[in-house]
C-alpha positions in Angstrom: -0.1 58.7 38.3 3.5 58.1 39.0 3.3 54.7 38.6 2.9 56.0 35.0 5.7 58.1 34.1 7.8 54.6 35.5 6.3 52.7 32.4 7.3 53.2 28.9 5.3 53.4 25.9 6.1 49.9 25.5 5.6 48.3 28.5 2.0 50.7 28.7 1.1 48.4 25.6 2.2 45.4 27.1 0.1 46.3 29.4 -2.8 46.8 27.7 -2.3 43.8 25.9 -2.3 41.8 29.1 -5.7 43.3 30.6 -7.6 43.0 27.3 -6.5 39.2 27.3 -8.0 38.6 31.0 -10.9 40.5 29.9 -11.5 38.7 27.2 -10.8 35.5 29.1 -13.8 32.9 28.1 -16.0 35.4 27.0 -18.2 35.2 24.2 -18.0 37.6 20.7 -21.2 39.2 22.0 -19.8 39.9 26.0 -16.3 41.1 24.1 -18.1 43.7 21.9 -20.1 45.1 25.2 -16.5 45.4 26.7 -15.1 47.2 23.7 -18.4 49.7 23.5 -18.2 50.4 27.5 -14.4 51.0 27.0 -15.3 52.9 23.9 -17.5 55.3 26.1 -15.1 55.7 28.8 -12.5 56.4 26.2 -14.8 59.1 24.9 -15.6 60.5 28.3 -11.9 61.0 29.1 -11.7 63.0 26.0 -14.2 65.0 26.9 -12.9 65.7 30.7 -9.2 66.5 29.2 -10.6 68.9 26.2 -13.0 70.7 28.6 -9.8 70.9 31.8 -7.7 72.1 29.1 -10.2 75.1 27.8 -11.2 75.9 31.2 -7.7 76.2 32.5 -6.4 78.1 28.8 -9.4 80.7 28.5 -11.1 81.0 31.5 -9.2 80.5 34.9 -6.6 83.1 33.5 -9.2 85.1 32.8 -10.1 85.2 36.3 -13.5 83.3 35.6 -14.8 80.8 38.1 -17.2 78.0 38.6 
């Protein structure tokens, strides 16, 4: 993740401007929308993995819980 905190909020878009492109390099509207729903569901799963790491580590690893 360092490579990250070298990039600014900018260039990140840039970024992600330049893989969506490649992605959606000769592909048809149909193969583009099944990209954007996997990346939709990864997007959601990340959510989910940073909510739950953040409640875990707020209410229960202080608490002295453990899993």
């Amino acid at each position: 993740m360092n490579d990250l905190c070298a990039m600014s909020a900018e260039e990140l878009t840039v970024f992600a401007t330049l893989v969506a492109n490649q992605l959606a390099k000769d592909k048809t509207f149909e193969e583009i929308m099944v990209l954007r729903n996997l990346l939709s569901q990864i997007t959601q799963t990340l959510y989910t993995l940073a909510a739950q790491r953040q409640f875990l580590e707020h209410n229960c690893y202080k608490a002295g819980k453990t899993f």
